[in-house]
C-alpha positions in Angstrom: -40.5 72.1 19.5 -41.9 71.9 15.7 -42.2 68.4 14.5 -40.5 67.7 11.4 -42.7 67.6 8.2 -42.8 65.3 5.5 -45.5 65.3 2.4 -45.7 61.3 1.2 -47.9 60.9 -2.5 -49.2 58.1 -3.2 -49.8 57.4 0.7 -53.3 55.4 0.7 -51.4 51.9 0.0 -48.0 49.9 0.0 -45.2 51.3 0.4 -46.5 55.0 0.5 -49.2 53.6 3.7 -46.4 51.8 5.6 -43.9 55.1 5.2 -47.0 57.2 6.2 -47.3 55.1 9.5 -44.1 54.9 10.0 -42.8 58.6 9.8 -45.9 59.2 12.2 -44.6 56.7 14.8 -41.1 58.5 14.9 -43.2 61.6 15.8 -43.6 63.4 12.1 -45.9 65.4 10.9 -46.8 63.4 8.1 -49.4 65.1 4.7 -50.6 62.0 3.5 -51.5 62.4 -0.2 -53.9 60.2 -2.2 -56.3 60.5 -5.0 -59.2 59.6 -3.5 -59.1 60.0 0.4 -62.8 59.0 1.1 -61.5 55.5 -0.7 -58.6 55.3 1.3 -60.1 53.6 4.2 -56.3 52.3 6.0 -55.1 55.2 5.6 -58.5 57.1 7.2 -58.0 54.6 10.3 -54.4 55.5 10.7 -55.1 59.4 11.0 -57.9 58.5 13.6 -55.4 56.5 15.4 -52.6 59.7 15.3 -53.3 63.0 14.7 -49.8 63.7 13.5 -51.2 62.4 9.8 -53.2 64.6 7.5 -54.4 63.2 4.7 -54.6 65.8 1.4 -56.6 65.0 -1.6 -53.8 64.6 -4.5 -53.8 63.5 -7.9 -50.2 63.9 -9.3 -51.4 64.6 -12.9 -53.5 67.3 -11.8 -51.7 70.3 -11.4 -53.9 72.6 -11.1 -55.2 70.5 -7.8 -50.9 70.7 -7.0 -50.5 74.0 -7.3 -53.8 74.5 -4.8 -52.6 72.5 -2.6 -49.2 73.8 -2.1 -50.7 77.5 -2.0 -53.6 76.0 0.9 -49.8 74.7 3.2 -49.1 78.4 2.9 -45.7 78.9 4.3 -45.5 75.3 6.0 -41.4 73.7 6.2 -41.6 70.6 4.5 -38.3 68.8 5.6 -38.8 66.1 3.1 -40.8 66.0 -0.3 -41.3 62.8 -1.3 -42.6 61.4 -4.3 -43.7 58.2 -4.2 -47.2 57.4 -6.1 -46.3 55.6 -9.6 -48.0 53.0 -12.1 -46.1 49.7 -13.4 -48.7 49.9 -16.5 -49.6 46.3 -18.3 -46.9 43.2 -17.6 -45.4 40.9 -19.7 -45.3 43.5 -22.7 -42.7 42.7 -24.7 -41.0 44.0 -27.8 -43.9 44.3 -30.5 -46.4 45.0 -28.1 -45.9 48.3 -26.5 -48.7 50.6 -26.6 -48.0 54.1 -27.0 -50.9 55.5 -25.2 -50.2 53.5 -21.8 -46.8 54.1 -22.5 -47.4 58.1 -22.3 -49.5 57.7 -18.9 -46.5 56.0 -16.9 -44.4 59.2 -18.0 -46.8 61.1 -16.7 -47.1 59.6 -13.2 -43.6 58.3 -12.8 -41.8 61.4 -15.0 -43.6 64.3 -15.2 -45.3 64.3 -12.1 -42.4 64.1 -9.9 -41.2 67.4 -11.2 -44.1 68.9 -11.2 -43.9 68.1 -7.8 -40.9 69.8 -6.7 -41.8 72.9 -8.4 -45.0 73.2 -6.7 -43.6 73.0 -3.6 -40.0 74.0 -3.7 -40.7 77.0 -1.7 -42.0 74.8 1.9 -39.1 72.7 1.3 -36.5 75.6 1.1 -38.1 76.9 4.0 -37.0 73.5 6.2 -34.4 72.6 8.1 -34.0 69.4 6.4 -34.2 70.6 3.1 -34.6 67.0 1.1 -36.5 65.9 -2.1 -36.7 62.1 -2.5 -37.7 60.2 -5.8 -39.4 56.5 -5.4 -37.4 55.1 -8.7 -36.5 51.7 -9.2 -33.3 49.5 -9.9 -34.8 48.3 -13.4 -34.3 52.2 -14.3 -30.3 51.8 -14.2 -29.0 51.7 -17.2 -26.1 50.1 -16.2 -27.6 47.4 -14.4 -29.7 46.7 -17.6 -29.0 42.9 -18.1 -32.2 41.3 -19.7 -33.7 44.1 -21.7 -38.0 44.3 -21.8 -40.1 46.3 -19.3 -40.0 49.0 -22.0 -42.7 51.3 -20.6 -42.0 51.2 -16.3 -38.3 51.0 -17.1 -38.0 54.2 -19.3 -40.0 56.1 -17.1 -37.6 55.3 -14.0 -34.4 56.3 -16.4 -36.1 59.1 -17.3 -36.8 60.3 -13.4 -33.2 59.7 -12.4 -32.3 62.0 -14.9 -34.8 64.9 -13.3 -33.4 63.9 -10.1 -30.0 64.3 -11.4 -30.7 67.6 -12.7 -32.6 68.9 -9.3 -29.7 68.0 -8.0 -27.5 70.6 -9.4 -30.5 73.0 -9.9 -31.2 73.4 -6.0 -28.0 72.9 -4.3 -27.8 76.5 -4.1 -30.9 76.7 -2.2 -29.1 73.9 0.1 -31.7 71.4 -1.2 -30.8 67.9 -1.7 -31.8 65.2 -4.0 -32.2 61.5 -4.2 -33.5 58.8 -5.7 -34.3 55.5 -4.1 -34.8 52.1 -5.0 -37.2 50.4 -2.6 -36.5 46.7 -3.3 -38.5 44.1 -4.9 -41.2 44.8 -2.3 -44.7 42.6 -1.5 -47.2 44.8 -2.7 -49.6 45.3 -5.3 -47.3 46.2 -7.8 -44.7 44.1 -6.5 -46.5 40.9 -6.7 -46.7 37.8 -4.1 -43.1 36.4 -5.3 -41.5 39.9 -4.2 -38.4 39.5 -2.4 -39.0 42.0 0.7 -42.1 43.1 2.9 -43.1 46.4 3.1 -41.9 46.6 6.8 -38.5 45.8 5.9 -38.3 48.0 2.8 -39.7 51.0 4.6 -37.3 50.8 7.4 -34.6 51.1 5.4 -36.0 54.1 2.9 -37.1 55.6 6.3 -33.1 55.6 7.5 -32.0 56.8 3.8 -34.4 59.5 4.5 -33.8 60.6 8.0 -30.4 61.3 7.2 -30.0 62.1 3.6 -29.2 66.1 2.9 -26.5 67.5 0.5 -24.0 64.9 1.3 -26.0 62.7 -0.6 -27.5 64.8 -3.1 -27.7 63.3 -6.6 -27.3 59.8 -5.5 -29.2 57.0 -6.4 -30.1 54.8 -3.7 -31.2 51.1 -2.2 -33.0 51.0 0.7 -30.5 49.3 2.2 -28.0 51.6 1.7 -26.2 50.3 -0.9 -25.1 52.8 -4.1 -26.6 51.7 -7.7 -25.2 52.8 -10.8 -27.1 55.1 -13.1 
């Protein structure tokens, strides 16, 4: 029997490592993406460790490299596309003091690149038998749950990616495609910070549910990782 596939960016730490090692203990195939594999030394000892990982050399702004790689899988299923790589950009940046040039490199990573994404590699995940696309977003994104304003730069960019998921959403669903966004939690990483509410375990395990499941039912729906609905 085929093992199911999913591609992870952003795999060489946090949330996109413990994911990586997780889908691999539930028996996936798991194409482990990161900028700089040679760097990624955890992720390097958890492919020797289980050969269901491969780890891909990926930089989500270069889309050239995107487009290669998708065209190297050939005619692989991908039963779950997931982007997950992203940038927070400075803290603590307040009104006044947003720079516009950082400001355009988050939308690139946590915007742009996500699409990108999923037209690079539509084809493997139409292909699948699961047939999902999952977004990494965040609750600060959710404009309705927008109670104490700032964080400008990360929380326009995770707006901005609901709406592309949104729109996937209706886009694909006559390929049978579905898509989601999710919101991982406050999580103890290196973007989360030591005062994070959540370890990565416990965060993971719930995406990892979301995600074993998730197909058209749940197409267009924004996410928590522990199951809960959040308001765009």
């Amino acid at each position: 029997m085929t093992k199911p596939t999913i591609l992870i960016t952003g795999a060489n730490r946090g949330i996109g490592l413990e994911l990586t090692e997780q889908f691999a203990q539930d028996g996936w195939q798991v194409l482990a993406c990161c900028r700089n594999p040679g760097g990624a030394t955890q992720l390097q000892a958890l492919a020797e460790r289980d050969p269901s990982t491969e780890i891909h050399a990926l930089d989500v702004t270069n889309y050239t490299q995107m487009t290669s790689l998708a065209d190297q899988l050939g005619n692989r299923p991908i039963d779950i596309l997931l982007s997950n790589a992203g940038i927070y950009g400075s803290k603590g940046v307040g009104f006044g003091e947003v720079d516009a040039e950082e400001w355009r490199q988050v939308l690139e990573v946590n915007t742009i690149a996500p699409l990108m994404l999923v037209q690079a590699f539509v084809e493997q995940v139409a292909s699948s038998q699961q047939k999902l696309v999952a977004v990494i977003s965040s609750k600060v994104g959710s404009i309705a749950d927008n109670s104490s304003g700032g964080s400008y730069v990360y929380r326009s960019s995770k707006t901005a990616v609901n709406q592309v998921v949104k729109s996937l959403s209706i886009d694909l669903a006559s390929r049978d495609i579905g898509v989601i966004s999710l919101h991982p939690g406050w999580v103890k990483t290196d973007m989360g910070g030591a005062n994070a509410e959540i370890s990565t375990d416990d965060s993971v395990s719930g995406l990892k549910n979301i995600l074993q499941s998730a197909g058209l039912a749940q197409s267009g729906q924004f996410i928590e990782f522990n199951g809960n609905s959040i308001p765009w």
